[in-house]
N, C-alpha and C positions, 0 to 999 in steps of 0.2 A: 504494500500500500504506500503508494506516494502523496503526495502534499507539500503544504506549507511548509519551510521550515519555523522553526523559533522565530525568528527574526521577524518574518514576516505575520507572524501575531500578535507580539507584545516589541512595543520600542522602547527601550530602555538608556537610548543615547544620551549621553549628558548626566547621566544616573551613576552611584558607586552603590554598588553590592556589598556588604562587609558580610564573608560568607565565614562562619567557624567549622574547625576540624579540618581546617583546607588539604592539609596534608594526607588525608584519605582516600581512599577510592569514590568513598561518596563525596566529599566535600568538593574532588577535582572534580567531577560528574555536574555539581550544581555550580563549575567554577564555571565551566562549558557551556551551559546553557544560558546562565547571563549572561557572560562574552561573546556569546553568541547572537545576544540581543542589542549587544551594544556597550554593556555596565563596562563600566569602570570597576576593580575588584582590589579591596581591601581584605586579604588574607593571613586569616590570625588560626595560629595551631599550637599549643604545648610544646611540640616540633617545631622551634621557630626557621631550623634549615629547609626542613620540607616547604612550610608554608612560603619560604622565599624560591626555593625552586618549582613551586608551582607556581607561584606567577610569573617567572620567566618564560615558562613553556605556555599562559595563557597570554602571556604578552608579544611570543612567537606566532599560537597559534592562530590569535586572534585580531592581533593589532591594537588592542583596548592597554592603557594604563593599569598595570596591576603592580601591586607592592605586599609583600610577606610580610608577619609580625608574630615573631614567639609572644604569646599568652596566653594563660591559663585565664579561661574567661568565669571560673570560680571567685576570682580574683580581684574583686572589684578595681583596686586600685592601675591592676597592669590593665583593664578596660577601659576604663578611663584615660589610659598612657597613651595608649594604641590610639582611641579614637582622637585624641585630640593631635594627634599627629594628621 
């Protein structure tokens, strides 16, 4: 079955995604389909190296602004670090 892609249903240009657990299977999964859409992607993981090497390879794949960030988002204070970056 073909169709639409992502893109072509939701625009998310101009938008940043702060996705958690980036460094996962799933979290690269939902890194793809906002970048897919457009987002800009703010990737934060426990794994702060994954979460940086995954936005390189979204920022490869996709063309979109993506930046990695080790946090424990238990953690209120490194969430608030993160985002204010």
């Amino acid at each position: 079955m073909s169709g639409p892609g992502y893109r072509a249903l939701f625009d998310l240009l101009g938008k940043t995604a702060f996705v958690t657990g980036a460094a996962g299977y799933l979290g690269e999964a939902f890194c793809d389909a906002y970048a897919e859409c457009g987002a800009n992607l703010a990737l934060v993981d426990i794994d702060g190296e994954g979460a940086v090497h995954t936005a390189a390879a979204m920022a490869r794949r996709h063309g979109v602004e993506a930046r990695g960030f080790a946090c424990d988002v238990a953690d209120g204070d490194q969430v608030r670090r993160v985002a204010a970056e």
